[in-house]
C-alpha positions as CSV (number, residue, x, y, z in Angstrom):
1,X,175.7,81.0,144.7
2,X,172.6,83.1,144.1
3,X,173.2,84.3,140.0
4,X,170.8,87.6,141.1
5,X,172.4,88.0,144.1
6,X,176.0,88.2,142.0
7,X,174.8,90.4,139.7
8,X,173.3,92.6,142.4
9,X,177.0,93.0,143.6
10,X,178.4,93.4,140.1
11,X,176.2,96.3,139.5
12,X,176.9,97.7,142.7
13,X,180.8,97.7,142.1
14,X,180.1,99.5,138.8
15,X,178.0,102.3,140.1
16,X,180.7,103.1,143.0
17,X,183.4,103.1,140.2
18,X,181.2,105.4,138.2
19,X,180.4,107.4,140.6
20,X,183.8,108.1,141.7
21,X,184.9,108.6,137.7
22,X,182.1,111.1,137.6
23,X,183.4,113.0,140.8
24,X,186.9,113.2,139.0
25,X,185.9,114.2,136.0
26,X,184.2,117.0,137.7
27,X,187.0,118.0,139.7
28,X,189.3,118.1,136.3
29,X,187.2,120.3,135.1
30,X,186.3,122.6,138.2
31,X,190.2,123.4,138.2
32,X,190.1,124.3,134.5
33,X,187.5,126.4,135.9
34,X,189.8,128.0,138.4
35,X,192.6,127.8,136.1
36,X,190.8,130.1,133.1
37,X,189.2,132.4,135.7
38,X,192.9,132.9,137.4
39,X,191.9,131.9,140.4
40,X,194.1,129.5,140.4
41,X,196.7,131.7,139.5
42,X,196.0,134.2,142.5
43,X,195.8,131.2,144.8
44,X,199.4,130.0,143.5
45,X,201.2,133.6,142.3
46,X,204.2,132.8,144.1
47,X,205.2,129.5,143.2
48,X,203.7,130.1,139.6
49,X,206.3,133.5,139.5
50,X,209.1,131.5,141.2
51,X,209.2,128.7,139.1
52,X,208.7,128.0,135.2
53,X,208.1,124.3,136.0
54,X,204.5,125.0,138.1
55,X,202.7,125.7,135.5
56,X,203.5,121.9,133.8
57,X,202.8,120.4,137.3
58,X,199.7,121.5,137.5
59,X,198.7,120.9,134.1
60,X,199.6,117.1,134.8
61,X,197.7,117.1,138.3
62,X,195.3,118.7,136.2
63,X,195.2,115.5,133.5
64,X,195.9,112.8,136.1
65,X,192.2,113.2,137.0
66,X,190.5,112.1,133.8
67,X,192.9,109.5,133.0
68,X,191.9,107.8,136.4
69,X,188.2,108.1,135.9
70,X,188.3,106.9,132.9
71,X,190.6,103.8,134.4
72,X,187.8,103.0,136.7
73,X,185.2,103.2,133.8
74,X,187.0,100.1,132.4
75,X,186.4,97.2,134.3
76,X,182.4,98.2,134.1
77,X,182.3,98.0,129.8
78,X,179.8,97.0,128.5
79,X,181.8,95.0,125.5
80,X,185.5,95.0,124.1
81,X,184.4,97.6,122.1
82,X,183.3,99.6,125.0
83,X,186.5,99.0,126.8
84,X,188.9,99.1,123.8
85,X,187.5,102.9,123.7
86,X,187.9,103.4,127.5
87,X,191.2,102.1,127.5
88,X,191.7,104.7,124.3
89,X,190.9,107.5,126.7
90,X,192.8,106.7,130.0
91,X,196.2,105.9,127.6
92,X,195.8,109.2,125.4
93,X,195.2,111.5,128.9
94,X,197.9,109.5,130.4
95,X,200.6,110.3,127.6
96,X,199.5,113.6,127.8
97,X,200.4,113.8,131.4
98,X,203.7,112.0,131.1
99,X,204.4,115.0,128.5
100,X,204.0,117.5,130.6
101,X,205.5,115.8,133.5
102,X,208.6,114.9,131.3
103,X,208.6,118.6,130.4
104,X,208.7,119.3,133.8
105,X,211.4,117.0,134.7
106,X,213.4,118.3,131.9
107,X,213.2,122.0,133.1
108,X,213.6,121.6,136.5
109,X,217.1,119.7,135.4
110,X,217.8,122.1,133.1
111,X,221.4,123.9,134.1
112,X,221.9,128.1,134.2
113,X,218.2,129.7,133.9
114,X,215.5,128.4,131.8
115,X,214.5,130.8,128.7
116,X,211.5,131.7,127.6
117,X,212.2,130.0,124.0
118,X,212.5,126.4,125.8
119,X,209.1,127.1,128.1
120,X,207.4,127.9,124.6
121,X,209.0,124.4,122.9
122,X,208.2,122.4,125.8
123,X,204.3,123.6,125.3
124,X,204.6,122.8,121.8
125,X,205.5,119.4,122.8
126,X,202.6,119.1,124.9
127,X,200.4,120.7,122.4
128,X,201.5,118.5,119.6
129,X,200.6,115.6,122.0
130,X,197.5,117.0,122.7
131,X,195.9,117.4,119.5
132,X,197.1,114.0,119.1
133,X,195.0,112.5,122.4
134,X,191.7,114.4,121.1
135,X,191.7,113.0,117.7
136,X,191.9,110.1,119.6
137,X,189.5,110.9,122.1
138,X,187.1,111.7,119.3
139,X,187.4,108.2,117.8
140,X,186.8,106.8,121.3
141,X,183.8,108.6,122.4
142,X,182.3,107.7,118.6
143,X,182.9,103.9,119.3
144,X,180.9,103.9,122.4
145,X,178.4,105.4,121.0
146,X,178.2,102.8,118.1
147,X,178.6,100.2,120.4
148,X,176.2,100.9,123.3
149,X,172.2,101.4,123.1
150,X,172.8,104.3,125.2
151,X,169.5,106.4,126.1
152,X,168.8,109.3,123.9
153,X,168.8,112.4,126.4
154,X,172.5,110.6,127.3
155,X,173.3,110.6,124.4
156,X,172.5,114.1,123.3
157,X,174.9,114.9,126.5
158,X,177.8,112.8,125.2
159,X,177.4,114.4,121.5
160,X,178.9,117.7,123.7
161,X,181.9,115.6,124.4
162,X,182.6,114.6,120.8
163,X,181.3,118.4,119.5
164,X,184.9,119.0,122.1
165,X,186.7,116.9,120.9
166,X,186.1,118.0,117.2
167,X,186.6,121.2,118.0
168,X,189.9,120.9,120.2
169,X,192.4,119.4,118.0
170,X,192.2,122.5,116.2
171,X,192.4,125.4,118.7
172,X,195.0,123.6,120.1
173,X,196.8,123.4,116.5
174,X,196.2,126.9,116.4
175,X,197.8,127.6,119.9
176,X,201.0,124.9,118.7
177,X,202.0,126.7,115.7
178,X,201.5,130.2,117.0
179,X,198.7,131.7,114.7
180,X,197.2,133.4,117.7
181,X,199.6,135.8,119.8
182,X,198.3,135.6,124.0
183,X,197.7,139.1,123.7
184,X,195.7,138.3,120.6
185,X,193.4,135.6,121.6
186,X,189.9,136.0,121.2
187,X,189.2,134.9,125.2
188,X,191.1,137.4,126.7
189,X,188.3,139.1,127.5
190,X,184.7,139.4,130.2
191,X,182.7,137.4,127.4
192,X,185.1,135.3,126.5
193,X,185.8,134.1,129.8
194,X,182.1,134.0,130.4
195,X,181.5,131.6,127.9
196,X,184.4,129.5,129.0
197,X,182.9,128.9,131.9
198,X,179.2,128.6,130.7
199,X,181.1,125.7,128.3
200,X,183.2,124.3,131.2
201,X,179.7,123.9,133.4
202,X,177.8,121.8,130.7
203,X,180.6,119.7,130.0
204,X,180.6,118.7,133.7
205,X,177.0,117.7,133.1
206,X,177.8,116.0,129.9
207,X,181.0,114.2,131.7
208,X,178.7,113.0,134.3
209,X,176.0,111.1,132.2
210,X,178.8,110.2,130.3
211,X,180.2,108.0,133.7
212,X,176.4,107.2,135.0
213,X,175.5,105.7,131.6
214,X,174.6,102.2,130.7
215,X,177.9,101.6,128.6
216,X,179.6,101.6,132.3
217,X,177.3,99.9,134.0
218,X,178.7,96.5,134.1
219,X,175.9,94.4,132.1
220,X,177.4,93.0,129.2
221,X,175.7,93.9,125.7
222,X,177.1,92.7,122.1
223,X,178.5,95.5,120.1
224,X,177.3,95.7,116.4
225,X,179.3,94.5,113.1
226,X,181.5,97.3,112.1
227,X,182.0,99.4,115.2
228,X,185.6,99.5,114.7
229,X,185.6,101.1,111.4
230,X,186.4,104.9,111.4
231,X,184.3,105.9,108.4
232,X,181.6,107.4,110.5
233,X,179.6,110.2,110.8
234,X,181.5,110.8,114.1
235,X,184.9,111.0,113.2
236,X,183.8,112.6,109.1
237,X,182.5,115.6,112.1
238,X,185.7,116.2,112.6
239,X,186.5,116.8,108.7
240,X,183.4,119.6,108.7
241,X,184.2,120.8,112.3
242,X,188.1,121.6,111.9
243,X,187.2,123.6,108.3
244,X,184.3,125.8,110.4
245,X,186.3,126.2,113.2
246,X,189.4,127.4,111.3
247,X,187.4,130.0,109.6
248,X,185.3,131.5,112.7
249,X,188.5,131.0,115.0
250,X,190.1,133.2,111.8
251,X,187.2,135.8,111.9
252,X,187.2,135.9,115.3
253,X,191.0,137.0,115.8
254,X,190.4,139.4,112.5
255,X,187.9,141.1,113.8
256,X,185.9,140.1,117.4
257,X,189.0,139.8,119.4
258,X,190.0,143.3,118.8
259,X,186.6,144.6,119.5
260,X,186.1,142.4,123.1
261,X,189.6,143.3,124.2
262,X,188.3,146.9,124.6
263,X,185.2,145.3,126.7
């Protein structure tokens, strides 16, 4: 068989699967779009008012999309340390889904009506899990990095997914162990929202070179010595990131939110 030929339909394969990872990444993040906005809300007010257990669903619909795209990004890595990462990613969304389906599950079965204490614990759950996925996901995202000549404006674009995922294990610690009341948080406002969504845009963007980039595009490359190790400048971000954010997330509630609630 023609070698060219072979390769011609190897890379052809790859680009479909990334192409169709790219789509669902977009969609994940178009309904956490709708979700923040409260679109999504308005379109589903009845069944969100009617029962405690929607909002879980949705939130594993809702995770069910990345943890596919990333599925279909595996078979196109690069190297094992490529698709050790991948694999990384599609396992830490998918736990995170089975939590908040298991959540679900459990409320749905619950017997007499279903408190607001045990909807708040069965977020915490999912929180807890959460933080856990993006520490993970930030150890992923570094490894491909490391282990792919990736282009430099690609790059620049995936360095937004690891500035999220440094940034996320802590507003989600903050959320888990209740620093910030809901009426409280700094978002609930026109600019915060605004920004959201300004962030939620670029992230598609980022999400989408992040699927179309070489790492995924089913020519095989060697990974350099040492990818593995976590003692880079990565996943020390993290280290820097969490203490900045816990102090403008802190002087935000202390004294922006206040201000931007009255906006």
């Amino acid at each position: 068989m023609d070698q060219s030929l072979f390769g011609d339909s190897v890379a052809r394969k790859a680009g479909t699967r990334q192409t169709v990872a790219a789509v669902l990444f977009a969609l994940c993040l178009i309904w956490n779009v709708l979700r923040m906005t409260g679109l999504l809300y308005l379109m589903l007010q009845d069944a969100m008012l009617t029962s405690p257990v929607t909002g879980f669903v949705m939130s594993a619909i809702e995770l069910l999309l990345p943890m596919a795209g990333f599925a279909l990004l595996i078979p196109g890595a690069a190297n094992r340390a490529t698709k050790t990462a991948t694999v990384l990613l599609s396992v830490g969304y998918g736990c995170t889904m089975l939590c908040y389906a298991g959540c679900a599950l459990s409320l749905s079965a619950a017997s007499g009506e279903v408190t607001h204490m045990q909807i708040g614990q069965m977020y915490a759950y999912c929180g807890w899990v959460s933080w856990a996925c993006e520490v993970v996901s930030l150890f992923a995202f570094s490894l491909i990095l490391r282990g792919n000549a990736i282009e430099p404006d690609t790059a620049s674009w995936i360095g937004l997914l690891l500035l999220e995922a440094m940034i996320m294990p802590v507003w989600s610690l903050f959320n888990v162990v209740g620093t910030v009341e809901p009426e409280e948080h700094p978002f609930v406002s026109f600019p915060g929202a605004v920004f959201s969504v300004v962030w939620t845009v670029l992230l598609i963007i980022a999400y989408v070179r992040f699927a179309r980039c070489t790492a995924f595009s089913g020519a095989g490359t060697d990974a350099p010595q040492g990818v593995y190790s976590p003692l880079n400048k990565y996943m020390a971000g993290i280290v820097v990131a969490s203490g900045v954010t816990l102090a403008a997330l802190w002087a935000v509630c202390r004294f922006a939110a206040p201000w931007l609630r009255t906006l």
